[in-house]
KEVEXTI-872013 format. One record per atom (N, C-alpha, C, CB): atom name; x, y, z. Coordinates in Angstrom, 3 decimals. Glycine has a CB too. Layout:
  atom         x         y         z
    CA         X         Y         Z
...
This chain:
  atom         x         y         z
     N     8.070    -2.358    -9.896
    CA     6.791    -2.668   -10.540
     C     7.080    -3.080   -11.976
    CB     5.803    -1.443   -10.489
     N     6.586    -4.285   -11.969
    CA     6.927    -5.097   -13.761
     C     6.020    -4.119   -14.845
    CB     6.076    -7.250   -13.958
     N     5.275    -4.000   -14.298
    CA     4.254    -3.083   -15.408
     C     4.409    -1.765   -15.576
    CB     2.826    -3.075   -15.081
     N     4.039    -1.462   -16.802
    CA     4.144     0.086   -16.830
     C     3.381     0.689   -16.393
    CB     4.212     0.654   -17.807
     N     3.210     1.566   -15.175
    CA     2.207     2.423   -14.841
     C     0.889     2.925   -15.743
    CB     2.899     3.423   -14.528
     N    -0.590     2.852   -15.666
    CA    -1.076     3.361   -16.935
     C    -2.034     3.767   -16.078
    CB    -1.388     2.479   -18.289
     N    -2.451     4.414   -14.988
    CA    -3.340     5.569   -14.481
     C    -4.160     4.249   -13.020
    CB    -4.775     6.425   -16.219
     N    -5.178     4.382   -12.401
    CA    -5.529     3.723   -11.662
     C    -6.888     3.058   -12.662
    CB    -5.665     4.497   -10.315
     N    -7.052     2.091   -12.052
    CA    -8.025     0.934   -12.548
     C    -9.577     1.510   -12.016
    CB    -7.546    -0.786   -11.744
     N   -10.221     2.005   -11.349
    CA   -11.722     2.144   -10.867
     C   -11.814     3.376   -11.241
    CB   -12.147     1.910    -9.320
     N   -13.220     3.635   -10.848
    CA   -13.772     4.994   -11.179
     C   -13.936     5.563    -9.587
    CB   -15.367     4.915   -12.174
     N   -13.268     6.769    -9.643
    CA   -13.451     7.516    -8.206
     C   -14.470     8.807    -8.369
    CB   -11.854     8.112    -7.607
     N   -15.408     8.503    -7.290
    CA   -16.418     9.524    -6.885
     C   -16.139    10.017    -5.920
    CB   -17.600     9.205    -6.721
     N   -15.553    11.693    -5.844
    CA   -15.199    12.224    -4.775
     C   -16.154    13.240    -4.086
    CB   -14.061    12.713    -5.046
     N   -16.322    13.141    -2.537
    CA   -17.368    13.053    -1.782
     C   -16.580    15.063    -1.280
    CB   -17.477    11.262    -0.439
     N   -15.563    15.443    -1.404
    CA   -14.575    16.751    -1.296
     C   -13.612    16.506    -1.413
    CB   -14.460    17.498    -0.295
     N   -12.989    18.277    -1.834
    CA   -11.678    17.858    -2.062
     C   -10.442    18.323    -1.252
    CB   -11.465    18.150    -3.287
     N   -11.307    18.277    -0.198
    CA    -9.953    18.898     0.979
     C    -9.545    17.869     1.670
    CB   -10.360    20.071     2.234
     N    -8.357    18.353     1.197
    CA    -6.827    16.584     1.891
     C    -7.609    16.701     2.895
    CB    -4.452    16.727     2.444
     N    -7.353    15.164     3.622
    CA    -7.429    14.423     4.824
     C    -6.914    15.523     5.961
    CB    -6.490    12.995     4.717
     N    -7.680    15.489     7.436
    CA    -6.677    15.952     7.871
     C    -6.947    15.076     9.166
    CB    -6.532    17.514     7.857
     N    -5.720    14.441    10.000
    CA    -6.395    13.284    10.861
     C    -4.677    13.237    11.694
    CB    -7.169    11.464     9.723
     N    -4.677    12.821    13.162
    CA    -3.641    13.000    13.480
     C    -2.450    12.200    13.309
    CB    -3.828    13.209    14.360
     N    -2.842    10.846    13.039
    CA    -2.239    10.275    12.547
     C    -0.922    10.157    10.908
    CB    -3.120     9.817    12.756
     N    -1.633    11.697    10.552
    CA    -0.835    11.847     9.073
     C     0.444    11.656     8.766
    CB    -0.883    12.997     8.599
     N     1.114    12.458    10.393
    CA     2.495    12.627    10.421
     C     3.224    11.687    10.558
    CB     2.857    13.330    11.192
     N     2.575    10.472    11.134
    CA     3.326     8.980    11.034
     C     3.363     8.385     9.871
    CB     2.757     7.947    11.833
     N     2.048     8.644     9.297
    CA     1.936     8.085     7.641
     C     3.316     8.649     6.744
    CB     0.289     8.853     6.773
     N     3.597    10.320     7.046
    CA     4.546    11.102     6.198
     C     5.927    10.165     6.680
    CB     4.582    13.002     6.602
     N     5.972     9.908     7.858
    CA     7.450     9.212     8.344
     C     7.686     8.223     7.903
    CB     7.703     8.905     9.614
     N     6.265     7.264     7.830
    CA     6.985     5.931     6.964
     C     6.745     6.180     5.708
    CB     6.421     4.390     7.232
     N     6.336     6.680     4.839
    CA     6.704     7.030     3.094
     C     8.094     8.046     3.503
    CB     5.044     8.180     1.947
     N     8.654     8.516     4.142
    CA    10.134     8.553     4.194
     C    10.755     7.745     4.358
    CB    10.610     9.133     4.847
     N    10.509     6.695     5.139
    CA    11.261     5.747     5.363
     C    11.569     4.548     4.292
    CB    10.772     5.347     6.424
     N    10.506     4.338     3.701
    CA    10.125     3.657     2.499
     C    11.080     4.091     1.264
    CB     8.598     3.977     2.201
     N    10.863     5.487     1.365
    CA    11.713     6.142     0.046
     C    13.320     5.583     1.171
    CB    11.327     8.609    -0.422
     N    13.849     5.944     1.756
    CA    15.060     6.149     2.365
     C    15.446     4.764     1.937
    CB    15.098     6.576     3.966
     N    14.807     3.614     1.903
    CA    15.186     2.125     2.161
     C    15.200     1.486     0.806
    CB    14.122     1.322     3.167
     N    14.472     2.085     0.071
    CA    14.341     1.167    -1.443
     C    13.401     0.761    -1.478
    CB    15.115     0.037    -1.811
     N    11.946     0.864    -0.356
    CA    10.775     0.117    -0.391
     C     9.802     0.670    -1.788
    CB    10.017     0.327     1.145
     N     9.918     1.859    -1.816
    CA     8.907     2.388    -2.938
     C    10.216     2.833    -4.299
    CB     7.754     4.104    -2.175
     N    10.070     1.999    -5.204
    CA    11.436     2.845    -6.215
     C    10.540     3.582    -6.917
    CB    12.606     1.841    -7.438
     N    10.998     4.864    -7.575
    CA    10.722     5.548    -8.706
     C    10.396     5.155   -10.058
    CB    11.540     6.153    -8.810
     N     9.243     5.652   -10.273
    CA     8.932     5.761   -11.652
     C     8.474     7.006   -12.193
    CB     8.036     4.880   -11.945
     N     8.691     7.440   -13.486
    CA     8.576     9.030   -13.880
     C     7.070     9.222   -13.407
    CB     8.843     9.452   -15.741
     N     7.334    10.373   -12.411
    CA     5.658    10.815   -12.082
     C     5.394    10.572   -10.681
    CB     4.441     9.880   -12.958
     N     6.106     9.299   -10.152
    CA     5.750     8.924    -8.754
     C     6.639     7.857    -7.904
    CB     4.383     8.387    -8.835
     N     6.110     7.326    -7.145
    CA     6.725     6.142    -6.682
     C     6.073     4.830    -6.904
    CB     6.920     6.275    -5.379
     N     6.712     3.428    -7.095
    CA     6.061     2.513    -6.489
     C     6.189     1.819    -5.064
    CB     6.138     1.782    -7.247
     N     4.787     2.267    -4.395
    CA     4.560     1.938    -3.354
     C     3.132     2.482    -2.545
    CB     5.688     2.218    -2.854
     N     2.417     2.375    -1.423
    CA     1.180     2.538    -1.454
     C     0.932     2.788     0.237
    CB     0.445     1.273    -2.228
     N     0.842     3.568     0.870
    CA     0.850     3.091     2.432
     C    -0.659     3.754     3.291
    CB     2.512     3.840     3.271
     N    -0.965     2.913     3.748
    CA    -2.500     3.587     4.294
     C    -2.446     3.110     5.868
    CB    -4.172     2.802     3.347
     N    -3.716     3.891     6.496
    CA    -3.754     3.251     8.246
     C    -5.626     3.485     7.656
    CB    -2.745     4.684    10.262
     N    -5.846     3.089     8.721
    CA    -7.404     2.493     8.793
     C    -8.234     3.836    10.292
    CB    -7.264     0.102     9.531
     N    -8.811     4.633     9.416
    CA    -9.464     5.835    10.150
     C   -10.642     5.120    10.725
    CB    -9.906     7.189     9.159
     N   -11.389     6.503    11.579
    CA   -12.912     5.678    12.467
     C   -13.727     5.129    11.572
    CB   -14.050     6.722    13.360
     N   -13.972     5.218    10.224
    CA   -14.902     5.114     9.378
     C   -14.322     4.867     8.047
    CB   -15.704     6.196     9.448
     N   -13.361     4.763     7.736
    CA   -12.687     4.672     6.620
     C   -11.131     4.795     6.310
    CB   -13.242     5.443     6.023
     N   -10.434     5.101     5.298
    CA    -8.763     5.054     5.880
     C    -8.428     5.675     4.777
    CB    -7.814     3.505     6.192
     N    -7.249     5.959     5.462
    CA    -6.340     7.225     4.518
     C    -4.857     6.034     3.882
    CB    -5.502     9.067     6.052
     N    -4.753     7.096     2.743
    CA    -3.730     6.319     1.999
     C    -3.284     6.812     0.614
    CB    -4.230     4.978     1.830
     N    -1.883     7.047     0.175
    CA    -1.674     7.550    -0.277
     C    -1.998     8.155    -1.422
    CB    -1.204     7.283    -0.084
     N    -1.772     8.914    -2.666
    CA    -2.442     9.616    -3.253
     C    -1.783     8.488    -4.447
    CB    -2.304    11.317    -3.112
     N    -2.600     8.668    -5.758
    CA    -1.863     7.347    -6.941
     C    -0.812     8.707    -7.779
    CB    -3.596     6.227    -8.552
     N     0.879     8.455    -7.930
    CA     1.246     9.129    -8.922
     C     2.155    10.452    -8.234
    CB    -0.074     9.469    -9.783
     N     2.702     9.591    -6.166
    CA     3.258    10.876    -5.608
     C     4.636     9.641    -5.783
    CB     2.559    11.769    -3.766
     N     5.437    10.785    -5.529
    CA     6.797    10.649    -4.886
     C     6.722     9.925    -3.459
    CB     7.451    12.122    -4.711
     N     7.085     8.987    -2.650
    CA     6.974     8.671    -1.344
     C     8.622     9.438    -0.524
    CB     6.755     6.770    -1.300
     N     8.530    10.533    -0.235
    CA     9.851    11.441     0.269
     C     9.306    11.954     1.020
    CB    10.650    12.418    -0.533
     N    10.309    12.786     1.642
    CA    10.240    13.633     3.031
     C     9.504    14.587     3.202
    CB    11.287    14.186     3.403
     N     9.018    15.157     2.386
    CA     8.221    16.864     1.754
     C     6.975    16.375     2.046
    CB     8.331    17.504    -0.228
     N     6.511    15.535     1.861
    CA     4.804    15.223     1.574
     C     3.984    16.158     2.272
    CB     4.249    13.709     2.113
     N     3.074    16.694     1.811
    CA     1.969    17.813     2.458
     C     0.547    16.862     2.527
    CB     1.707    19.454     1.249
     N    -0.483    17.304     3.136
    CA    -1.701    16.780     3.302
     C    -2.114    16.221     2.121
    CB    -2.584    17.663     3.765
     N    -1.712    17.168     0.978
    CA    -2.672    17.016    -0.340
     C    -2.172    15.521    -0.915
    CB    -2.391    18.445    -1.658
     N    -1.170    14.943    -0.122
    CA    -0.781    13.766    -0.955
     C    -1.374    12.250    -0.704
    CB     0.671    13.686    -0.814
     N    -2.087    12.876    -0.134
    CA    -3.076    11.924     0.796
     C    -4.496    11.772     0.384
    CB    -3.181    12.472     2.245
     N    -5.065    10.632     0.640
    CA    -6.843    10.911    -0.099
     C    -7.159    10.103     1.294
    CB    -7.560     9.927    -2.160
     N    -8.685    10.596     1.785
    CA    -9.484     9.635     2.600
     C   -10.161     8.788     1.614
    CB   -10.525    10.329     3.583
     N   -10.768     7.318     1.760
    CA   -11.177     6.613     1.057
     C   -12.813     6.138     2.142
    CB    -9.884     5.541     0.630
     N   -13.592     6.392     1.627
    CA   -14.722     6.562     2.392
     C   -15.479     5.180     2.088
    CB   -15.541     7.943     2.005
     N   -15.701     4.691     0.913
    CA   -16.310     3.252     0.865
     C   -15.213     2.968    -0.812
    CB   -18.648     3.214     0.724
     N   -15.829     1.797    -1.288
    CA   -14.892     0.949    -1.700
     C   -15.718    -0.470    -2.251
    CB   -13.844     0.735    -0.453
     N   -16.339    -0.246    -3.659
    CA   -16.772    -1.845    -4.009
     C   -16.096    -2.423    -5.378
    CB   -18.541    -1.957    -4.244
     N   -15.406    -3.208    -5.081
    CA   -14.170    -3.902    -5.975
     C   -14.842    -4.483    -6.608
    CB   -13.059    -4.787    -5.452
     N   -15.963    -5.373    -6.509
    CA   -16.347    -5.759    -7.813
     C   -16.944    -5.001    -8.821
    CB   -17.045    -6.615    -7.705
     N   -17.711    -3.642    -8.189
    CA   -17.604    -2.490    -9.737
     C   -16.979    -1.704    -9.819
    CB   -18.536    -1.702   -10.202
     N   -15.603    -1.967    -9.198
    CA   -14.608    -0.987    -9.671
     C   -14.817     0.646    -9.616
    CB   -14.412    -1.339   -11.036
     N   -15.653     0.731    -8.493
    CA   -15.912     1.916    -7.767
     C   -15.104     2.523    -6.316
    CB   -17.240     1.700    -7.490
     N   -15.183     3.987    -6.361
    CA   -14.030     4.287    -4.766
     C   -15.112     5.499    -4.798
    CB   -11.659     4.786    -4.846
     N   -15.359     5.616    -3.643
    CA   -15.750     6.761    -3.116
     C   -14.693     8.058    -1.899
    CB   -16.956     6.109    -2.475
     N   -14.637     8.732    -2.697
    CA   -13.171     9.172    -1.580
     C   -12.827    11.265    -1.621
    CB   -11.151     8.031    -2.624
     N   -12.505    11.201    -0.478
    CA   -12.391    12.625    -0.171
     C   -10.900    13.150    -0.779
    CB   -12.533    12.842     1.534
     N   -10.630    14.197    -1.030
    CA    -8.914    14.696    -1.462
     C    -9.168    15.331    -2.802
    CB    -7.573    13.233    -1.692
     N    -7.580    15.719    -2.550
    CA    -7.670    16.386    -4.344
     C    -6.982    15.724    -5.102
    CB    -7.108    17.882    -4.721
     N    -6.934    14.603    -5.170
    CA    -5.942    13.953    -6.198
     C    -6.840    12.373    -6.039
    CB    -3.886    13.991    -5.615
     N    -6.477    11.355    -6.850
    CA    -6.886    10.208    -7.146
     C    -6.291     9.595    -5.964
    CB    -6.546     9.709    -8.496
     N    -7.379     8.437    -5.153
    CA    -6.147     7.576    -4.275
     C    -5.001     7.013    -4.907
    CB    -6.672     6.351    -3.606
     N    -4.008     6.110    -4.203
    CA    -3.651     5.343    -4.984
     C    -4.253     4.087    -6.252
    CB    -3.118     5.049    -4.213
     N    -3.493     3.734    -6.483
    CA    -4.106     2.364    -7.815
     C    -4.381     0.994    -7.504
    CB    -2.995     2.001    -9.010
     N    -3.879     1.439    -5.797
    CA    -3.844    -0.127    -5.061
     C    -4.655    -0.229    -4.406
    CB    -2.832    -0.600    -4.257
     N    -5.976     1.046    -4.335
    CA    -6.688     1.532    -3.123
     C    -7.938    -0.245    -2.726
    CB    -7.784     3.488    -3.739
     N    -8.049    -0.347    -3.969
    CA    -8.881    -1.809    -3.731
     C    -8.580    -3.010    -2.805
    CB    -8.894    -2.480    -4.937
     N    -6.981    -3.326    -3.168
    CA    -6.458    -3.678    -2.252
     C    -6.476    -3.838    -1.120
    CB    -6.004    -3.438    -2.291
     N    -6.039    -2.470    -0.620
    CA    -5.864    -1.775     0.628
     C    -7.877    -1.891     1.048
    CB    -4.930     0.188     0.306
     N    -8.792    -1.404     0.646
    CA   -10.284    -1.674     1.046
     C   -10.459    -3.038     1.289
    CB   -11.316    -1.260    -0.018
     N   -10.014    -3.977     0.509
    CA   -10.441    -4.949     0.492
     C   -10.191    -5.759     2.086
    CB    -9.907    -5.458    -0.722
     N    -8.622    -5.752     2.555
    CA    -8.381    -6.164     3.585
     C    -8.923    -5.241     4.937
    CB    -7.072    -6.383     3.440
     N    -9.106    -4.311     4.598
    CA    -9.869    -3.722     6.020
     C   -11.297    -3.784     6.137
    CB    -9.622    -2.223     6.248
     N   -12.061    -4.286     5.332
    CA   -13.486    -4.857     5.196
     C   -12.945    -6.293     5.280
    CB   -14.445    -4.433     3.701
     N   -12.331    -6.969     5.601
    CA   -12.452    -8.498     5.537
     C   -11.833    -8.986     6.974
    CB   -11.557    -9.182     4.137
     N   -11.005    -7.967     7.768
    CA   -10.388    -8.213     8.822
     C   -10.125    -6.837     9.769
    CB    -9.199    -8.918     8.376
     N   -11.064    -6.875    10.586
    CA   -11.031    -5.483    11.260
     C    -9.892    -5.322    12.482
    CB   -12.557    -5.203    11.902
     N    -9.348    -6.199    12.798
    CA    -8.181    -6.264    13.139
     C    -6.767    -5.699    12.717
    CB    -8.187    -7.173    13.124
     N    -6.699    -5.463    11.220
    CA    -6.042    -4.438    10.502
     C    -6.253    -3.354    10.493
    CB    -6.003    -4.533     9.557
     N    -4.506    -2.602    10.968
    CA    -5.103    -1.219    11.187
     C    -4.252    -0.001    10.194
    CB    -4.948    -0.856    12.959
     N    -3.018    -0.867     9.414
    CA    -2.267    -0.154     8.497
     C    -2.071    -1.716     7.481
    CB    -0.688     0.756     9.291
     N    -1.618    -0.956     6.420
    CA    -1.478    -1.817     4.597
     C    -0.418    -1.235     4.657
    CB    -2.560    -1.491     2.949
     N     0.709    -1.699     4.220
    CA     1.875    -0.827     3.473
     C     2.001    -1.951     2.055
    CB     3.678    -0.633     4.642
     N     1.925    -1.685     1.207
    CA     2.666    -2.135     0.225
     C     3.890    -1.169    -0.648
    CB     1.643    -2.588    -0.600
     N     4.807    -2.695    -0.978
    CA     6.284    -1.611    -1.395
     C     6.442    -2.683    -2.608
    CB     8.064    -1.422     0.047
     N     7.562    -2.371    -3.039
    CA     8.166    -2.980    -4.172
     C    10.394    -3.222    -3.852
    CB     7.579    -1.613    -5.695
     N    10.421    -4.601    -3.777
    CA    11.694    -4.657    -3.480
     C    12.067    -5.954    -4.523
    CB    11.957    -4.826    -1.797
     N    12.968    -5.436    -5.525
    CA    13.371    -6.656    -6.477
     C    13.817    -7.774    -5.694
    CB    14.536    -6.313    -7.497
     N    14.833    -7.785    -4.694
    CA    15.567    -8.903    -4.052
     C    13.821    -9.992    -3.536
    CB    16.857    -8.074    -2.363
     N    13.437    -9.122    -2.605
    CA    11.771    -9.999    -1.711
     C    10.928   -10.232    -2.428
    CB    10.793    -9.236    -0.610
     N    11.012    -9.269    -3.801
    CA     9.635    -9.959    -4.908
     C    10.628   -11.766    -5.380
    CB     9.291    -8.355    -7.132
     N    11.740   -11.302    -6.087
    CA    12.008   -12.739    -7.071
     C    12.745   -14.048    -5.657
    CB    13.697   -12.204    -8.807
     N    13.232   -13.253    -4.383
    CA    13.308   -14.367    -3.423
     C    12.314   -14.662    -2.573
    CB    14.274   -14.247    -2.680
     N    11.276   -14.564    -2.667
    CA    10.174   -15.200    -2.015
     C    10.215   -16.545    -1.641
    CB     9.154   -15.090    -2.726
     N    10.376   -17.257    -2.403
    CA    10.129   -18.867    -2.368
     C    11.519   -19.308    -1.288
    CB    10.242   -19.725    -4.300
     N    12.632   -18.374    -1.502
    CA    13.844   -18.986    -0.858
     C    13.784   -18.630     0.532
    CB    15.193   -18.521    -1.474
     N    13.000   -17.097     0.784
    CA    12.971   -16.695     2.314
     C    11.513   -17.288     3.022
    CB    13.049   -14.859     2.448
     N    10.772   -18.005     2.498
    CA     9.731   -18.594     2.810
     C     8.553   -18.117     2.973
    CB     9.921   -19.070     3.593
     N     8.491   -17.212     2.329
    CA     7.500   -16.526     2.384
     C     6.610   -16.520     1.102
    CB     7.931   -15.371     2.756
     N     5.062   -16.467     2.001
    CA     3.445   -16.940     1.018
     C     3.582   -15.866    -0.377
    CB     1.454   -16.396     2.189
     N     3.380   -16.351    -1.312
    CA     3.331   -15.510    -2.518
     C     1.832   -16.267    -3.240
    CB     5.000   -15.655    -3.569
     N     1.173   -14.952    -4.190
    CA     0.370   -15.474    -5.230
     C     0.806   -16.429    -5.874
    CB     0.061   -14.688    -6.052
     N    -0.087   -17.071    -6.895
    CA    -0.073   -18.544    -7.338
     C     0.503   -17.492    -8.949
    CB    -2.030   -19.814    -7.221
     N     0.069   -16.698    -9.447
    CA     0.574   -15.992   -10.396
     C     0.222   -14.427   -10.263
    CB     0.131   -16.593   -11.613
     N     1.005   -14.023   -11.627
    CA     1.249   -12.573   -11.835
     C    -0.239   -11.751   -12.414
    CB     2.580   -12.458   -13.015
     N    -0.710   -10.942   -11.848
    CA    -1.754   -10.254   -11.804
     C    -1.706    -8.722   -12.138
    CB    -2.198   -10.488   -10.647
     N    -2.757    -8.622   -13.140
    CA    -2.492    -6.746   -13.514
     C    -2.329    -5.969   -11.879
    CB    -4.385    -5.813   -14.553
     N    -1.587    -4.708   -12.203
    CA    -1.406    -3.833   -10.777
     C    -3.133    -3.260   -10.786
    CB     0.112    -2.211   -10.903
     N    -3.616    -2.979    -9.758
    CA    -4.699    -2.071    -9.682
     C    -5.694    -2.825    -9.796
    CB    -4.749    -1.032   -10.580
     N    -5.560    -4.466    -9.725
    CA    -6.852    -4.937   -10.456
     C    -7.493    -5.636    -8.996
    CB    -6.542    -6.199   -12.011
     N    -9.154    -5.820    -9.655
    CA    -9.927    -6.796    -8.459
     C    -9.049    -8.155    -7.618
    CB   -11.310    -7.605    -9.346
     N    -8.477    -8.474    -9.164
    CA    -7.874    -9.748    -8.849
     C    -6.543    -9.827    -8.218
    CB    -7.797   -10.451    -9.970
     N    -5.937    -8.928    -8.182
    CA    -4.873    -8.807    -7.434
     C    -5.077    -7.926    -5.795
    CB    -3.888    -8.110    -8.457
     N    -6.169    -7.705    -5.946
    CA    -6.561    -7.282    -4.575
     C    -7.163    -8.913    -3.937
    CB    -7.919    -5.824    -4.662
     N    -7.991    -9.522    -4.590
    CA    -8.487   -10.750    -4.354
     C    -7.459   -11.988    -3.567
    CB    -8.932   -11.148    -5.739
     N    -6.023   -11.476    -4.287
    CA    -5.084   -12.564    -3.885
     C    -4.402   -11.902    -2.751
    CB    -4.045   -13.080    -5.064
     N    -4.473   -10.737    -2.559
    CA    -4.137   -10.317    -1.570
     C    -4.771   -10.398    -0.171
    CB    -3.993    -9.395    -1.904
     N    -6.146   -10.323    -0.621
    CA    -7.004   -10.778     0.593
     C    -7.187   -12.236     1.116
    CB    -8.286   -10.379     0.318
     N    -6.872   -13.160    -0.209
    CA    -6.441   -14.786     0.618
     C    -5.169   -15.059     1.376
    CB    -6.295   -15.985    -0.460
     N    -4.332   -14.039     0.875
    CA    -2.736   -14.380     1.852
     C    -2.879   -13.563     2.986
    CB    -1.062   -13.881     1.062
     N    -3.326   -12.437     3.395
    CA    -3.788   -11.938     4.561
     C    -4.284   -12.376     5.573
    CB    -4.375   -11.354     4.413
     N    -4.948   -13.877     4.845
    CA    -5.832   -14.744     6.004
     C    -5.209   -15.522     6.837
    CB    -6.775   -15.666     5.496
     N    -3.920   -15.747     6.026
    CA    -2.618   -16.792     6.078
     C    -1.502   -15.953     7.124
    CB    -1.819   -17.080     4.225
     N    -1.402   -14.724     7.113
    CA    -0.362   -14.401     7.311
     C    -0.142   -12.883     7.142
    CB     0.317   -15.165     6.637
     N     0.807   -11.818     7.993
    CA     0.680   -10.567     7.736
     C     1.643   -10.212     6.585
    CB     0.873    -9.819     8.941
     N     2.735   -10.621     6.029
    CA     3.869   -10.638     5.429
     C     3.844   -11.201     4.097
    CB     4.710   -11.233     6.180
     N     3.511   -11.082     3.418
    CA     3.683   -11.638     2.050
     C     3.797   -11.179     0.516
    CB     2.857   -12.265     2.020
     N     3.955   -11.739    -0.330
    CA     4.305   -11.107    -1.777
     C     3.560   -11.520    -2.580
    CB     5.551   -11.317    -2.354
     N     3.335   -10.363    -3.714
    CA     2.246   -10.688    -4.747
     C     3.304   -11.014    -5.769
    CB     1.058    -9.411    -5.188
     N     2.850   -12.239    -6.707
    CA     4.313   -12.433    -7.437
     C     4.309   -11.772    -8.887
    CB     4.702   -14.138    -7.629
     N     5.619   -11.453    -9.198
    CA     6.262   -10.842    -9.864
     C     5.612    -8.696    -9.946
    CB     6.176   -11.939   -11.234
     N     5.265    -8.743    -8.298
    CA     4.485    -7.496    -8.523
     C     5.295    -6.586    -6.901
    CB     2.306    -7.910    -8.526
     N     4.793    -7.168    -5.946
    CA     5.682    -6.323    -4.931
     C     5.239    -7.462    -3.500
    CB     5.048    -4.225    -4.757
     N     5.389    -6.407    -2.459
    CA     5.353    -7.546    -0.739
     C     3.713    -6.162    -0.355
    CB     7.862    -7.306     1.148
     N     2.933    -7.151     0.459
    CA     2.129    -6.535     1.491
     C     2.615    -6.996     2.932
    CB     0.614    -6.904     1.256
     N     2.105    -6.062     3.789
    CA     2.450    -6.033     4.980
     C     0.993    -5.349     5.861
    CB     3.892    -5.197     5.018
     N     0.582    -6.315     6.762
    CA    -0.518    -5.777     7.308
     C    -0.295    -5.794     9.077
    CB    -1.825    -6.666     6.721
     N    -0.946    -4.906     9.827
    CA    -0.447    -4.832    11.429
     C    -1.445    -4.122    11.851
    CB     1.021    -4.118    11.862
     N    -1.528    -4.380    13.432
    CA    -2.525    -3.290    13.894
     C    -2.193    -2.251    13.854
    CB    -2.966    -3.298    14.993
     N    -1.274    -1.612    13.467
    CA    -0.841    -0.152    13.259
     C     0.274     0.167    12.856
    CB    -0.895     0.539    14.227
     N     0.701     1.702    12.200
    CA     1.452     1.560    11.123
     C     3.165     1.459    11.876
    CB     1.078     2.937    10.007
     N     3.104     1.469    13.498
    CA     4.853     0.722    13.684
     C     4.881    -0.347    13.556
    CB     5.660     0.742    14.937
     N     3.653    -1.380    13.708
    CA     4.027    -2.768    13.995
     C     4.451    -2.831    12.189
    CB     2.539    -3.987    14.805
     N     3.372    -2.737    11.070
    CA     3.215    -3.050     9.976
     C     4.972    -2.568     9.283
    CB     1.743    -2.307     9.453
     N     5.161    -1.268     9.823
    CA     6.616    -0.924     9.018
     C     7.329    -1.536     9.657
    CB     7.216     0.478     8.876
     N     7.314    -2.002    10.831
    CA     8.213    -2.622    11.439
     C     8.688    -4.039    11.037
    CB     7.820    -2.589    12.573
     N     7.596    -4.553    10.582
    CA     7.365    -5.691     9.641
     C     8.412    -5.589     8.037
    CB     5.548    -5.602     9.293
     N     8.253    -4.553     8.303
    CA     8.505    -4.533     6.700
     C    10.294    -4.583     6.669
    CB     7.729    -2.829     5.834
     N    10.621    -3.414     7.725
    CA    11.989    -3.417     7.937
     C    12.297    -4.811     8.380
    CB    12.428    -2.350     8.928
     N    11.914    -5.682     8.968
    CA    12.707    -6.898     9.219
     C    13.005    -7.646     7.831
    CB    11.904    -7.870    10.248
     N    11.911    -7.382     7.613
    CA    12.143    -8.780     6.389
     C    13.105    -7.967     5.215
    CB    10.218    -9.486     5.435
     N    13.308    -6.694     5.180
    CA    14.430    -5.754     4.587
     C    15.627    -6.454     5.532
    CB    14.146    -3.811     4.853
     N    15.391    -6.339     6.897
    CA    17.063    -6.378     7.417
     C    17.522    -7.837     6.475
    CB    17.300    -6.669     9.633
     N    16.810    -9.444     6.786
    CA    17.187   -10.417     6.737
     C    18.206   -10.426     5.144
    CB    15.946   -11.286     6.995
     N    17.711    -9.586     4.344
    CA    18.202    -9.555     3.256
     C    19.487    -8.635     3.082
    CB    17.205    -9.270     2.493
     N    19.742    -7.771     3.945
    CA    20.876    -6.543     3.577
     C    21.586    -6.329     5.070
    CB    20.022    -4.821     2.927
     N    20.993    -6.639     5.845
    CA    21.267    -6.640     7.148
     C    20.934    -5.596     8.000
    CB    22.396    -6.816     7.261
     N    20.986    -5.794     9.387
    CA    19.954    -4.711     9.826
     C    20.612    -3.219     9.747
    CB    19.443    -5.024    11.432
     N    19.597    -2.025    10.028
    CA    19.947    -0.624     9.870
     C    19.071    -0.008    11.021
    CB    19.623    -0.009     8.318
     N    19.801     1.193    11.674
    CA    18.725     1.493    12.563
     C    18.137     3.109    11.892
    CB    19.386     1.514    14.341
     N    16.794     2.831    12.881
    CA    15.854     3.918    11.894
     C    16.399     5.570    11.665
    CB    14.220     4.081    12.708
């Protein structure tokens, strides 16, 4: 992440504060291990960069803004995100901690394509600055993290395509669910380092 972390961008109204609890969690915990294991989310003091959600009956879970993405993760690292309006920079959301900073993002494409059923976004220096060489759709430019507008550009390359990079910021990855979506993610990791098995 080019930017310095500086807290999440919207105002969150939380509806409770008891973590998510949904069965799906434990797959969510496996790929933020996997993520950490691979280089997808790197460290920054306080947390990781990286963001991973799946799409619940009514709303979707996704990570908390300001965790570690490792093996330990407990419920609490998790927020449900219940509604979501990006142009006033509002979240309505269950948990004890803030969603992530990307949560707009992540709302934005599951209100625009219900066919999506997991978001992962990561951060990989090699797939952010080789984009153009591995052929893959990138923003037209560099956009604050956390913002409308970088959720905005995320939701036009989504339309295009499940695989792509926000430039000079990180890669999204969208799927009907969170093996296809990580699965996604690991390929376009192998093409660059070569493959690894899980």
């Amino acid at each position: 992440m080019s930017e310095e972390y500086q807290g999440v961008r919207f105002t969150t109204s939380f509806l409770g504060h008891e973590p998510p609890r949904h069965r799906l969690l434990p797959e969510l915990r496996r790929w933020c291990r996997i993520f950490h294991d691979r280089g997808l989310a790197p460290p920054y003091p306080g947390g990781s960069s990286g963001n991973l959600s799946f799409r619940a009956e009514n709303s979707f879970i996704i990570t908390g803004t300001a965790i570690g993405l490792k093996d330990n993760l407990t419920d609490d690292a998790f927020v449900e995100v219940v509604g979501c309006d990006v142009a006033a920079g509002r979240v309505e959301a269950r948990g004890g901690r803030e969603p992530s900073s990307e949560t707009m993002l992540h709302a934005l494409l599951y209100q625009h394509f219900p066919q999506i059923g997991a978001v992962f976004h990561g951060h990989h220096e090699v797939i952010t600055r080789e984009a153009e060489a591995l052929g893959l759709p990138q923003s037209p430019c560099p956009l604050p993290y956390g913002s409308g507008e970088l959720a905005e550009a995320a939701w036009r390359l989504a339309g295009q395509c499940d695989f792509f990079v926000l430039r000079d910021h990180g890669f999204v990855a969208t799927g009907p669910d969170m093996a296809s979506c990580g699965g996604l993610c690991l390929r376009w990791l192998g093409k660059i380092t070569g493959p690894r098995p899980l």
